[in-house]
Biopython code that builds the backbone (N, CA, C, O; Angstrom):
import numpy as np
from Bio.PDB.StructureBuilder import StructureBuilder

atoms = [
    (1, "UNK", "N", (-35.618, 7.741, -3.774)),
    (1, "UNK", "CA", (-36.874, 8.342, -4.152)),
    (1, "UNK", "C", (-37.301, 7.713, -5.471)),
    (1, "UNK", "O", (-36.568, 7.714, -6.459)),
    (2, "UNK", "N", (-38.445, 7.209, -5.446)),
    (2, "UNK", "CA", (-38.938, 6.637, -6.559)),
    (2, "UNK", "C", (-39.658, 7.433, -7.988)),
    (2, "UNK", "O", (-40.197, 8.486, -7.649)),
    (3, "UNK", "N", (-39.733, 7.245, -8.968)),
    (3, "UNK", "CA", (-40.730, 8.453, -9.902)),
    (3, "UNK", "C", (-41.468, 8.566, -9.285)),
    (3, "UNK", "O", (-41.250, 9.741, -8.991)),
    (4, "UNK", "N", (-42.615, 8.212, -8.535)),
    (4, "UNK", "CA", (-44.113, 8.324, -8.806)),
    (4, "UNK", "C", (-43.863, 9.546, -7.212)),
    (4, "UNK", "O", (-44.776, 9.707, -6.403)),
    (5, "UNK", "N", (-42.865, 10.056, -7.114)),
    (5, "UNK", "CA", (-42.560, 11.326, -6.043)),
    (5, "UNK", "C", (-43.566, 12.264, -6.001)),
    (5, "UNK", "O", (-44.120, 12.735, -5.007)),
    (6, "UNK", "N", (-43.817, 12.570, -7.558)),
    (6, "UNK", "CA", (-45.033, 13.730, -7.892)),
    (6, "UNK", "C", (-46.257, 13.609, -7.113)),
    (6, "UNK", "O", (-46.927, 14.592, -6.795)),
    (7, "UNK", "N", (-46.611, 12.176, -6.741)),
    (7, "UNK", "CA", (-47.934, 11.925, -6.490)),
    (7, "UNK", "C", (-47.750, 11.952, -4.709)),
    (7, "UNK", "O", (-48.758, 11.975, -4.002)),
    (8, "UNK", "N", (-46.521, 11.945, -4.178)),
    (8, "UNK", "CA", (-47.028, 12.067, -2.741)),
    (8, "UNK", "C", (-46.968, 13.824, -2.403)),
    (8, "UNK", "O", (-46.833, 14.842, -3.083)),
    (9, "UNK", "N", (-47.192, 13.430, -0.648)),
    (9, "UNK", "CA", (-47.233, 15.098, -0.332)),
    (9, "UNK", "C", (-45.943, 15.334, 0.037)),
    (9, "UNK", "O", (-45.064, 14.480, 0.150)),
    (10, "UNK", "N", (-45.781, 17.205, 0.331)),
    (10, "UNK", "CA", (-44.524, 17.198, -0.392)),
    (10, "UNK", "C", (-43.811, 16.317, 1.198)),
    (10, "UNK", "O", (-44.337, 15.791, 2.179)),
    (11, "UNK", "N", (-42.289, 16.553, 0.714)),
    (11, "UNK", "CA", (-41.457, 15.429, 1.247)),
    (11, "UNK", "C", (-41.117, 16.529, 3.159)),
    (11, "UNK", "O", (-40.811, 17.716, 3.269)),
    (12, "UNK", "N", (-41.324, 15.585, 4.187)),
    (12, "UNK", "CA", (-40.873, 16.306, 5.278)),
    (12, "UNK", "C", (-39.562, 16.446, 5.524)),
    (12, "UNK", "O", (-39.036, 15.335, 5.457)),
    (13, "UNK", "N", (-38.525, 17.572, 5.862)),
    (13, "UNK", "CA", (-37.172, 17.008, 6.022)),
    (13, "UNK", "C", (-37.265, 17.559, 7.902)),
    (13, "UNK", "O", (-37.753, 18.665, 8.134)),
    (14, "UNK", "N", (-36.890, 16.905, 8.779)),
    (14, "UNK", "CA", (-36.631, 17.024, 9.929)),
    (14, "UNK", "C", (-35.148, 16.853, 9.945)),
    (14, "UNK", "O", (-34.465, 15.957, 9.450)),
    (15, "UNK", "N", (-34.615, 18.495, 10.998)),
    (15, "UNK", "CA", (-33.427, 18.608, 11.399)),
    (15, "UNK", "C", (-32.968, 19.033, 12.576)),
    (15, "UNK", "O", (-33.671, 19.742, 13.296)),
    (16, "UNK", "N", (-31.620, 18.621, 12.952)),
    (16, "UNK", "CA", (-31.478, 18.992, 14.814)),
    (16, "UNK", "C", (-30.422, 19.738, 14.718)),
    (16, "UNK", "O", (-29.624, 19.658, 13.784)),
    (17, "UNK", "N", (-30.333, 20.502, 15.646)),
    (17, "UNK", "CA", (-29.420, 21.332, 15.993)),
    (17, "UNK", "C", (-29.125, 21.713, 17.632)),
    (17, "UNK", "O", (-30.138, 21.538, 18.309)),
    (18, "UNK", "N", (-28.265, 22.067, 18.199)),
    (18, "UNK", "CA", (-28.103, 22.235, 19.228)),
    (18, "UNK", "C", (-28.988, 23.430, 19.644)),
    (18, "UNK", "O", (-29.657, 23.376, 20.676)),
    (19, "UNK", "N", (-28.987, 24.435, 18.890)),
    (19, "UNK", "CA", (-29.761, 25.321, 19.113)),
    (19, "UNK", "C", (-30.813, 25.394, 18.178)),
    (19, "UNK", "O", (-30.665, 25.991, 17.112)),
    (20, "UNK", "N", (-32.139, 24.687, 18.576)),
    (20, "UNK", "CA", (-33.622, 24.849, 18.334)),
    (20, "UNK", "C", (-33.920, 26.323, 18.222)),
    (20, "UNK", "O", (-33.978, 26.950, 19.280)),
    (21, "UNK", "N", (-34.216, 27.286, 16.511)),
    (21, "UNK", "CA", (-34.588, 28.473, 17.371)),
    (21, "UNK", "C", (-35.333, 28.976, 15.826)),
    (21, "UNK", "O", (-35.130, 28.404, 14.755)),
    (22, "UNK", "N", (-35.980, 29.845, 15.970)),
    (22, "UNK", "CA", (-36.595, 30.698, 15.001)),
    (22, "UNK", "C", (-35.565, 30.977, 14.277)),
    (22, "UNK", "O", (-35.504, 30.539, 13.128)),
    (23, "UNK", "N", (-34.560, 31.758, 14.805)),
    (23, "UNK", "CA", (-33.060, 32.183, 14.223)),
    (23, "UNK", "C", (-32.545, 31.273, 13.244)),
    (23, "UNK", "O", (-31.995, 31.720, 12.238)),
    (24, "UNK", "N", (-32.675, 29.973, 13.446)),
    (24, "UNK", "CA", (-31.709, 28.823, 13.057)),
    (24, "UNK", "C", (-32.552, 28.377, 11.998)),
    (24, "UNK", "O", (-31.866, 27.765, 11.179)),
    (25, "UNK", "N", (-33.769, 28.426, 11.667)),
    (25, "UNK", "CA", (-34.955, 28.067, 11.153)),
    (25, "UNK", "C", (-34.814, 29.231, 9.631)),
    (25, "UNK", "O", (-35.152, 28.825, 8.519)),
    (26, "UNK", "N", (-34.316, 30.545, 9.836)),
    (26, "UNK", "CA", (-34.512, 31.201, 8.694)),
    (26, "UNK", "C", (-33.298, 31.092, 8.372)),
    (26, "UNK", "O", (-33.315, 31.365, 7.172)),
    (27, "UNK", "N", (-32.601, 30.944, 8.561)),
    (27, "UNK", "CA", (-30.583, 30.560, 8.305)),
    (27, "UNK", "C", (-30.652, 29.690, 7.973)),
    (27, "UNK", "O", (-29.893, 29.620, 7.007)),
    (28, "UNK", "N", (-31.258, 28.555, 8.172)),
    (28, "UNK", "CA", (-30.962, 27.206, 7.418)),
    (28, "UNK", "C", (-31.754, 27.405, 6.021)),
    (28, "UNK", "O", (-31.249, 26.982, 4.981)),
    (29, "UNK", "N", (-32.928, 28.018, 6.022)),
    (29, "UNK", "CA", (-33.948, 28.075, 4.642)),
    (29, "UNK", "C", (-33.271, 29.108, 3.498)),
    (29, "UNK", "O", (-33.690, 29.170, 2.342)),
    (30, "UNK", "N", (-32.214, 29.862, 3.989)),
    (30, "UNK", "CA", (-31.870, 30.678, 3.918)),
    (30, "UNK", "C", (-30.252, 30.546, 2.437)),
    (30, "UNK", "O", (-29.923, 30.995, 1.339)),
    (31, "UNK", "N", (-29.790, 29.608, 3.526)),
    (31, "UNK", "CA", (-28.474, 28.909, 3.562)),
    (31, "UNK", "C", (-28.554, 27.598, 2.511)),
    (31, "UNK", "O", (-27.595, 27.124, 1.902)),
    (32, "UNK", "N", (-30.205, 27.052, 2.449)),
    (32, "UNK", "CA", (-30.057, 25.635, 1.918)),
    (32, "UNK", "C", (-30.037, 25.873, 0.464)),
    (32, "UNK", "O", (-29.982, 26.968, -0.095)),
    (33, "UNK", "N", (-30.099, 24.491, -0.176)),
    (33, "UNK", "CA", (-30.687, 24.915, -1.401)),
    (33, "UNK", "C", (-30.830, 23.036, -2.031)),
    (33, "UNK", "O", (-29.966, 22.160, -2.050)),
    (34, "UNK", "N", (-32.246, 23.003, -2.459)),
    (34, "UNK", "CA", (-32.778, 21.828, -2.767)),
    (34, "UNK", "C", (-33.067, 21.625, -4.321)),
    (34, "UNK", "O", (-33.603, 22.579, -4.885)),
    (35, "UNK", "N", (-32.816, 20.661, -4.968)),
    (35, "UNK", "CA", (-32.380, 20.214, -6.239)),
    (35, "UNK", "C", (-32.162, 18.866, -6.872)),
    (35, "UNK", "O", (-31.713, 18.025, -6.093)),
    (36, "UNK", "N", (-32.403, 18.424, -8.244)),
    (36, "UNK", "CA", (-32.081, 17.392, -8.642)),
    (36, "UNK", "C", (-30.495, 17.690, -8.623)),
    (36, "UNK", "O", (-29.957, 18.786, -8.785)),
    (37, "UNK", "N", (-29.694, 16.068, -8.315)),
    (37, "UNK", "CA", (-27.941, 16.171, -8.419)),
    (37, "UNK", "C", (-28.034, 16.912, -9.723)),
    (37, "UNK", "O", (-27.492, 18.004, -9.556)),
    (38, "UNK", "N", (-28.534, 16.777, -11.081)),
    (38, "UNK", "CA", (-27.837, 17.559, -12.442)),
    (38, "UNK", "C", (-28.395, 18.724, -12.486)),
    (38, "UNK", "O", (-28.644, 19.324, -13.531)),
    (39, "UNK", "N", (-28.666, 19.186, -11.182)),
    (39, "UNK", "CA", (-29.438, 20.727, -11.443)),
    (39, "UNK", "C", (-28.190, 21.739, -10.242)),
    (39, "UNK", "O", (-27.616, 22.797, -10.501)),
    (40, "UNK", "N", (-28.125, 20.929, -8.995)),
    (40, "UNK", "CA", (-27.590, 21.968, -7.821)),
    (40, "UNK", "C", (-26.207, 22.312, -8.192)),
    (40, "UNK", "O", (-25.686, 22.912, -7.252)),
    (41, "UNK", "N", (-25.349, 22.160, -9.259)),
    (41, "UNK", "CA", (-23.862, 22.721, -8.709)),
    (41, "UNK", "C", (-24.339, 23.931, -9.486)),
    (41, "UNK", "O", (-23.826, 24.906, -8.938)),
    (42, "UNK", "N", (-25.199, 24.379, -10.666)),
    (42, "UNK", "CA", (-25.685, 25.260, -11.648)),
    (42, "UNK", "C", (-26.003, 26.098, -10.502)),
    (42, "UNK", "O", (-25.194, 26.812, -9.910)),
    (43, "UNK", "N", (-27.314, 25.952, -10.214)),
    (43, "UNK", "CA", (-28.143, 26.438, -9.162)),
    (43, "UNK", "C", (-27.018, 27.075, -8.075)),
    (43, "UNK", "O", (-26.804, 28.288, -8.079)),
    (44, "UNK", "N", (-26.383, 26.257, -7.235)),
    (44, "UNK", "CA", (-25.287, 26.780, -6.219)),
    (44, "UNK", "C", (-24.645, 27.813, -6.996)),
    (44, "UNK", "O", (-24.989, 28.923, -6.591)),
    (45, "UNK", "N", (-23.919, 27.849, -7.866)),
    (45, "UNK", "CA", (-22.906, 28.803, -8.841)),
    (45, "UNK", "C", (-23.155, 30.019, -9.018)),
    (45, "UNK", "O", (-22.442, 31.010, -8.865)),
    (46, "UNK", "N", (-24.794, 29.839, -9.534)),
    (46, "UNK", "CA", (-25.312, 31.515, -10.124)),
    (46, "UNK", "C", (-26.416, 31.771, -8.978)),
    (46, "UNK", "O", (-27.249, 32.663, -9.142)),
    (47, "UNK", "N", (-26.411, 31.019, -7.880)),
    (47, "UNK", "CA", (-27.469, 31.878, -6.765)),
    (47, "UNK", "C", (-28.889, 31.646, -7.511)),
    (47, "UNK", "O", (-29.641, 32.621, -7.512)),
    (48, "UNK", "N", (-29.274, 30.637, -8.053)),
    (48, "UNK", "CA", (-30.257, 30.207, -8.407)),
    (48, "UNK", "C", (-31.455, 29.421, -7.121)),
    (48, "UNK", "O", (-31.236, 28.441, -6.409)),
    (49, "UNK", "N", (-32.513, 30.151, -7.186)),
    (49, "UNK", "CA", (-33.152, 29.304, -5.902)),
    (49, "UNK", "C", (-33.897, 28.199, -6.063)),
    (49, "UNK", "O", (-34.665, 28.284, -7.021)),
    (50, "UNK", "N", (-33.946, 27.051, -5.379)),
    (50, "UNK", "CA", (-33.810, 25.345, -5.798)),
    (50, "UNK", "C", (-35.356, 25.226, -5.164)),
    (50, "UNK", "O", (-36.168, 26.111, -5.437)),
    (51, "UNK", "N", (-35.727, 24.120, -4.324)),
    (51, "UNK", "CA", (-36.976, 23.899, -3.854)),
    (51, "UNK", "C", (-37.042, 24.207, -2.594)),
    (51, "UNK", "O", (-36.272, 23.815, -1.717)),
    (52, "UNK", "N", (-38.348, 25.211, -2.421)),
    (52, "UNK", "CA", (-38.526, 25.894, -1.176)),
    (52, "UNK", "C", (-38.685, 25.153, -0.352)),
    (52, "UNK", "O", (-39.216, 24.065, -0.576)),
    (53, "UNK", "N", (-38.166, 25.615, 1.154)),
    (53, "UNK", "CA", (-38.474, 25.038, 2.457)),
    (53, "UNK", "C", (-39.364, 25.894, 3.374)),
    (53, "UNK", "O", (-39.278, 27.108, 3.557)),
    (54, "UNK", "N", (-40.283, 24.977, 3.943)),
    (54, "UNK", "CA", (-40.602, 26.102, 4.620)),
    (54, "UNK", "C", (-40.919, 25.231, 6.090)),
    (54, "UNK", "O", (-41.319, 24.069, 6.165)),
    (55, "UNK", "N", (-40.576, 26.270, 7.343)),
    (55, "UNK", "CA", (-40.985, 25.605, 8.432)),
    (55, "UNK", "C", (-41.682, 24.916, 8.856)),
    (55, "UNK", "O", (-42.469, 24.713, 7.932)),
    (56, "UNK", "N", (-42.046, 24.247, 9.828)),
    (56, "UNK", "CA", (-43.229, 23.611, 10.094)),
    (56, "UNK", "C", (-43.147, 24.231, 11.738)),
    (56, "UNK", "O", (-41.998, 24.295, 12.174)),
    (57, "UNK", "N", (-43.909, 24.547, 12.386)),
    (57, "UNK", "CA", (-44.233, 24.361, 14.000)),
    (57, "UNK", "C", (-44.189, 23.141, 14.631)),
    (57, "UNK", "O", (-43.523, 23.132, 15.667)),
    (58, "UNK", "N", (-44.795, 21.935, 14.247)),
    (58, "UNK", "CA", (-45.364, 20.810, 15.197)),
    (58, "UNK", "C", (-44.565, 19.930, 13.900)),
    (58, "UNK", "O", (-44.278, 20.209, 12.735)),
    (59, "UNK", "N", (-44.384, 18.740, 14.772)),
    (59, "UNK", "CA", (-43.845, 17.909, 13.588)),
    (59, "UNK", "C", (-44.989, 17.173, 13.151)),
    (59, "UNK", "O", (-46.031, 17.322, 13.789)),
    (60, "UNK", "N", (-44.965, 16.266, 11.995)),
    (60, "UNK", "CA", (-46.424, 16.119, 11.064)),
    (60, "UNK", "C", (-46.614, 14.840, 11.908)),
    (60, "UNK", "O", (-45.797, 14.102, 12.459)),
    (61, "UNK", "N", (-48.169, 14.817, 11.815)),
    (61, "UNK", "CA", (-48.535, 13.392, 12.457)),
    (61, "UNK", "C", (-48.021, 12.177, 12.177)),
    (61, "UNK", "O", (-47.782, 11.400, 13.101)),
    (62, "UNK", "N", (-47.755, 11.807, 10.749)),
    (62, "UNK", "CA", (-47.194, 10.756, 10.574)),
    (62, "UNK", "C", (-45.696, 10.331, 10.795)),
    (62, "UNK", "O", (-45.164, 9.324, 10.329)),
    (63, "UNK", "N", (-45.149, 11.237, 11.549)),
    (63, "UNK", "CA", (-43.524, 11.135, 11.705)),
    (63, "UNK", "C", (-43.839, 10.735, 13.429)),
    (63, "UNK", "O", (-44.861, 10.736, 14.116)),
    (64, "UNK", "N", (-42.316, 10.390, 13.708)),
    (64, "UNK", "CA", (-42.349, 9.814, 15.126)),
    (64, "UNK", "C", (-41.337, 11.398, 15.302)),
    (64, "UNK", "O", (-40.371, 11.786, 14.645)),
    (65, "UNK", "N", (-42.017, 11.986, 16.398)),
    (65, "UNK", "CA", (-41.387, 13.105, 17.331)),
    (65, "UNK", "C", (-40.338, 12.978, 18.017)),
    (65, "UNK", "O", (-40.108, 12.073, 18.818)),
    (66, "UNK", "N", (-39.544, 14.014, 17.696)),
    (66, "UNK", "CA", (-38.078, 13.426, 18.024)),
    (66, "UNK", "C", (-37.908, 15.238, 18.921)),
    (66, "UNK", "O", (-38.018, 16.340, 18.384)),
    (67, "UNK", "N", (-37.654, 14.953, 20.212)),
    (67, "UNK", "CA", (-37.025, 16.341, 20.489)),
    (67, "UNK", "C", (-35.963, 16.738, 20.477)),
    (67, "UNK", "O", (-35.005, 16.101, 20.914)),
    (68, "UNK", "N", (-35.873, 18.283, 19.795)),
    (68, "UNK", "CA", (-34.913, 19.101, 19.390)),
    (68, "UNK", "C", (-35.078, 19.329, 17.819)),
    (68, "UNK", "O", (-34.562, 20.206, 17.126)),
    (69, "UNK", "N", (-35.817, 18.444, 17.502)),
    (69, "UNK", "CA", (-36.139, 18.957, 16.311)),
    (69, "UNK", "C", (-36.717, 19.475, 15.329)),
    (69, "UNK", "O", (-37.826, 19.106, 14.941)),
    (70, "UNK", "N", (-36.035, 20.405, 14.794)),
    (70, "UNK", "CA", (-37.116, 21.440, 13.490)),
    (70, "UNK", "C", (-37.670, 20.636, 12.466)),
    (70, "UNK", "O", (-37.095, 19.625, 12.063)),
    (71, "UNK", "N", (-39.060, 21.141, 11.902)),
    (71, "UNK", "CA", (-39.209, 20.101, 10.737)),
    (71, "UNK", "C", (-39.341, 21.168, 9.272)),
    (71, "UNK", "O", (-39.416, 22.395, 9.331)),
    (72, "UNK", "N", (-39.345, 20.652, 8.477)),
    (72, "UNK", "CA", (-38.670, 21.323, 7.092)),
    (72, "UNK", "C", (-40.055, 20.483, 6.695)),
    (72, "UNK", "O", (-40.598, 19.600, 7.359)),
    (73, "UNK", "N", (-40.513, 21.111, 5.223)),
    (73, "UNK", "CA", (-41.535, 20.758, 3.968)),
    (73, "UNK", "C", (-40.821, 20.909, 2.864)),
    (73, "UNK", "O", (-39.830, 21.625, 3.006)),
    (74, "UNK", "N", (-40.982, 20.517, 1.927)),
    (74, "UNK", "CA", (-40.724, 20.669, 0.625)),
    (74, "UNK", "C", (-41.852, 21.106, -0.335)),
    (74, "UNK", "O", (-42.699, 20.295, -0.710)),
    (75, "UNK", "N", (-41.853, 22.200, -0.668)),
    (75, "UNK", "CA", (-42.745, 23.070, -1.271)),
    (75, "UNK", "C", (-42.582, 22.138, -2.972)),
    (75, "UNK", "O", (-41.581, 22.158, -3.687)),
    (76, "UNK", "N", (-44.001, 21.332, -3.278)),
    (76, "UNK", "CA", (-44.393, 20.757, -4.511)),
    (76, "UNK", "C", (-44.388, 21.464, -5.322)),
    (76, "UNK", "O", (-44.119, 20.863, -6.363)),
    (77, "UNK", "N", (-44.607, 22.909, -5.546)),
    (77, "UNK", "CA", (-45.265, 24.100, -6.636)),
    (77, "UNK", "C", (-44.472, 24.177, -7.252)),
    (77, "UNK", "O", (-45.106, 24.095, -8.304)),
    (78, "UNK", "N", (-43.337, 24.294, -7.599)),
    (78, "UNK", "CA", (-41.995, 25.034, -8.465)),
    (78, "UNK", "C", (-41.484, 23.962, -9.630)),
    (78, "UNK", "O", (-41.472, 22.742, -9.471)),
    (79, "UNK", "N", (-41.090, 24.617, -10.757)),
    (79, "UNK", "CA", (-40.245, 23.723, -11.715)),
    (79, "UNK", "C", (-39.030, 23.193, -10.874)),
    (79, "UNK", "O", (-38.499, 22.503, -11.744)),
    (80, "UNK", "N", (-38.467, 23.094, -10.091)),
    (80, "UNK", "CA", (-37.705, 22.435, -9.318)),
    (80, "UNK", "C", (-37.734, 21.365, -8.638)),
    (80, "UNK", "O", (-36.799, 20.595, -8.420)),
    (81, "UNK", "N", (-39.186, 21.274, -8.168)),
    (81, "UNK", "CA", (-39.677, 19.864, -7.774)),
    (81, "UNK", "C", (-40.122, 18.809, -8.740)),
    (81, "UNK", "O", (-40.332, 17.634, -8.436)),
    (82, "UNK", "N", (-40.258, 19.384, -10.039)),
    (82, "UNK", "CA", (-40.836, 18.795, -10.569)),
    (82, "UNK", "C", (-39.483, 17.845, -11.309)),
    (82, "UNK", "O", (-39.527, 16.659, -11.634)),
    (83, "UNK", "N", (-38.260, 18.846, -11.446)),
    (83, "UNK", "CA", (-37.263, 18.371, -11.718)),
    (83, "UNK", "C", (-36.693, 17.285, -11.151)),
    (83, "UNK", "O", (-36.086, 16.326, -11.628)),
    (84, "UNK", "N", (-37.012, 17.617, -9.980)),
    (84, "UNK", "CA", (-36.247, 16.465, -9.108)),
    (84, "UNK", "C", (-36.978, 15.182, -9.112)),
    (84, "UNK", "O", (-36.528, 14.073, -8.825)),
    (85, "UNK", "N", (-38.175, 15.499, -9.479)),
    (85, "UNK", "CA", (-39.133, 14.468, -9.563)),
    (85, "UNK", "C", (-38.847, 13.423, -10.393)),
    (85, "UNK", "O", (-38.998, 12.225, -10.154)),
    (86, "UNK", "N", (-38.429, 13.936, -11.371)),
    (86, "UNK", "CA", (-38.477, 13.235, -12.968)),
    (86, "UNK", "C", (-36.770, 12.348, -12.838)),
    (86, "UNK", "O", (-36.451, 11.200, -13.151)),
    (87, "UNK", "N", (-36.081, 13.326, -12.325)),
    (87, "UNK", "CA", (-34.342, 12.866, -11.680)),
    (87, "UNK", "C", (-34.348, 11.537, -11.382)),
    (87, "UNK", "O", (-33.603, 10.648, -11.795)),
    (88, "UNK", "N", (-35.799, 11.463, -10.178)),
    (88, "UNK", "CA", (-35.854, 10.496, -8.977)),
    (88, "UNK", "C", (-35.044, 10.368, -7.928)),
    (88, "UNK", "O", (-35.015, 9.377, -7.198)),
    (89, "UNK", "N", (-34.278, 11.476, -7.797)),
    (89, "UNK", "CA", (-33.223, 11.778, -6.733)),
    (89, "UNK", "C", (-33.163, 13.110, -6.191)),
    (89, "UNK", "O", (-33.897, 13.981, -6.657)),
    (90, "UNK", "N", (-32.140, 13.425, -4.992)),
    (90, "UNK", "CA", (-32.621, 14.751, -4.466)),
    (90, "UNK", "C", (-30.986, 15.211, -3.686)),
    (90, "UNK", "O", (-30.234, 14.595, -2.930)),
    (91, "UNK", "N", (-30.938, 16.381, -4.218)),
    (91, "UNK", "CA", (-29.697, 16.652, -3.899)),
    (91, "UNK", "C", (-29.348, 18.044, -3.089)),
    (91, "UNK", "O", (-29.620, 19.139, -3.581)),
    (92, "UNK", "N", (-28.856, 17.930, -2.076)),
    (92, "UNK", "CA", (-28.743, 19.157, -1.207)),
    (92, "UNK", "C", (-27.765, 19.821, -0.734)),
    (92, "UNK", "O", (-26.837, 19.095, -0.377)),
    (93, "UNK", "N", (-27.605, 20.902, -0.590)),
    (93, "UNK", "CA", (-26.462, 21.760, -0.686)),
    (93, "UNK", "C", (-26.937, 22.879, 0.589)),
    (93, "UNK", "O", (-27.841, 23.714, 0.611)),
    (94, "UNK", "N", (-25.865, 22.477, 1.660)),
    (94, "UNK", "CA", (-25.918, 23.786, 2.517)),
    (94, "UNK", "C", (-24.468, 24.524, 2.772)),
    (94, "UNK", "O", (-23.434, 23.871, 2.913)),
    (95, "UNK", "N", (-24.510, 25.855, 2.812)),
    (95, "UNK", "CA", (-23.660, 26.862, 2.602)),
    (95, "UNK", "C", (-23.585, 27.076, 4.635)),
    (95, "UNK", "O", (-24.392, 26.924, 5.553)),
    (96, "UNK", "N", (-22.255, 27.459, 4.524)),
    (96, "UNK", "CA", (-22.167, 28.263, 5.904)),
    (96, "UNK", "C", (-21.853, 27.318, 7.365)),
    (96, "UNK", "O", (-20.800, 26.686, 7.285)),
    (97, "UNK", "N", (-22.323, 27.210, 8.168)),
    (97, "UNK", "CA", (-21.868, 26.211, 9.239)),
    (97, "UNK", "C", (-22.628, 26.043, 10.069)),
    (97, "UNK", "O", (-22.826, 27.044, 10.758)),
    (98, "UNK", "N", (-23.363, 24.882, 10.420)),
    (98, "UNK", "CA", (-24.486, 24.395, 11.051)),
    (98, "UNK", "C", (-24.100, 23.030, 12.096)),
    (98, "UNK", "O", (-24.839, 22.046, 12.042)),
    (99, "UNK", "N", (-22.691, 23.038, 13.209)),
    (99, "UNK", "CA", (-22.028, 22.805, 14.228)),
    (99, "UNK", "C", (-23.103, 21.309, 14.155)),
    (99, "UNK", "O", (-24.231, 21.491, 13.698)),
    (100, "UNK", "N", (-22.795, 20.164, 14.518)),
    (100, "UNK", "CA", (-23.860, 18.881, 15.057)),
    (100, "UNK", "C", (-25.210, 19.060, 14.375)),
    (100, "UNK", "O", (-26.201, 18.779, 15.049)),
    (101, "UNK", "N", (-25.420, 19.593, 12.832)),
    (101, "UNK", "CA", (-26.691, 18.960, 12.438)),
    (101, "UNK", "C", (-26.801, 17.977, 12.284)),
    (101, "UNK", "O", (-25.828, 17.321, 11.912)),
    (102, "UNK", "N", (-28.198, 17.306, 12.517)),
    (102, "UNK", "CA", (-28.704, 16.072, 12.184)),
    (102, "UNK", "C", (-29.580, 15.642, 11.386)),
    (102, "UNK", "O", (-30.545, 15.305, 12.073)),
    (103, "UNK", "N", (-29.784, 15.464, 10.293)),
    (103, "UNK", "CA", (-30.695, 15.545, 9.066)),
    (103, "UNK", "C", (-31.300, 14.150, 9.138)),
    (103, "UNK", "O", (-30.660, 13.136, 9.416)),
    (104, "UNK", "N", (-32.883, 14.216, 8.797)),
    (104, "UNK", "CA", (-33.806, 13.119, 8.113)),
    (104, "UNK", "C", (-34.451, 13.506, 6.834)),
    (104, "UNK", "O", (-34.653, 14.719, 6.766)),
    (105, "UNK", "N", (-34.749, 12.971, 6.027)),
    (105, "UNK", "CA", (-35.569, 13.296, 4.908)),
    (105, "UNK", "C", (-36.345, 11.822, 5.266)),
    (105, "UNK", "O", (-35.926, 10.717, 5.611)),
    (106, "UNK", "N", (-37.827, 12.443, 4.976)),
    (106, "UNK", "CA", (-38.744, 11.652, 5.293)),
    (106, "UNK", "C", (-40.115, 11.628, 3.850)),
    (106, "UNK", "O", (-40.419, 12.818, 3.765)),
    (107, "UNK", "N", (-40.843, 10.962, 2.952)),
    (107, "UNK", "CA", (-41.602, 10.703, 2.268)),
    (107, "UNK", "C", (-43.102, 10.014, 3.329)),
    (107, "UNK", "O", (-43.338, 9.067, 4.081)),
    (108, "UNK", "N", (-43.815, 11.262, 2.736)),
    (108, "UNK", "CA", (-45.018, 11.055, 3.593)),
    (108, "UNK", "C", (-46.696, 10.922, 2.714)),
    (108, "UNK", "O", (-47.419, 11.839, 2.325)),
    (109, "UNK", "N", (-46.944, 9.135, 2.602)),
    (109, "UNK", "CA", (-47.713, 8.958, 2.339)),
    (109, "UNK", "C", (-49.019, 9.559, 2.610)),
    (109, "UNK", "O", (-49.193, 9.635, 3.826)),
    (110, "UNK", "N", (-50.343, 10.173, 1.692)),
    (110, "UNK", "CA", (-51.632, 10.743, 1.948)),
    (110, "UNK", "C", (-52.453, 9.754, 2.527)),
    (110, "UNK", "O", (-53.615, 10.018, 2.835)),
]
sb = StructureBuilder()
sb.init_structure("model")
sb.init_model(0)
sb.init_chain("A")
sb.init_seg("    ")
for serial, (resi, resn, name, xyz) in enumerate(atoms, 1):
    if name == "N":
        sb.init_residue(resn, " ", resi, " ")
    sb.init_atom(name, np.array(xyz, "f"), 0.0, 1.0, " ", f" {name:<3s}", serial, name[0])
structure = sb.get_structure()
C-alpha cells in the first residue's frame, strides 16, 4: 500500500468461505480487526476497535466476480484509517476459526 492510500476509495477486501452466509458475514466483522502493524497487537490486547468493515451485497464493479464470495469495505472515516494510511501498511488480525478462508485485499481506483 502506497501513502497516497488516503486519496483512493476505501479499500475492498473479498473473502471465501465454505459457507457463504449472513451468519458468517457478522462473525467475521465481528471477529476481525483492521489496523496499522504498530497499532493491532495494542488494539487486539485491550479490545480496541480498528477499521470498520462493512458488508457489501454485490461485489464492486471494478473487481472480477469470483463465486462464493463475500465482499468486505474498509470504512475511510475513523482515526484508524487514517493511521494506517500514514503506516502505508495494513495489518489484520482475526480471532476465532474461519475453516478454508480465502482472503483478497483489493485497492480500488475512482
Amino acid at each position: 500500500m502506497t501513502q497516497n492510500c488516503c486519496n483512493l476509495p476505501p479499500l475492498c477486501w473479498p473473502w471465501r468461505q465454505t459457507c457463504r452466509s449472513i451468519r458468517f458475514q457478522r462473525q467475521f466483522i465481528q471477529q476481525s480487526k483492521i489496523s496499522s502493524p504498530e497499532k493491532i497487537r495494542n488494539m487486539v490486547s485491550v479490545q480496541i476497535p480498528g477499521i470498520p468493515l462493512r458488508a457489501l451485497m454485490v461485489a464492486p464493479r471494478q473487481l472480477p466476480y469470483h463465486s462464493g464470495f463475500s465482499y468486505f469495505e474498509l470504512d475511510k472515516s475513523g482515526q484508524a484509517w487514517t493511521e494506517m494510511a500514514a503506516a502505508g501498511a495494513v495489518a489484520l488480525h482475526v480471532s476465532g476459526s474461519f475453516p478454508d478462508l480465502n482472503m483478497q485485499l483489493w485497492a480500488i481506483r475512482g
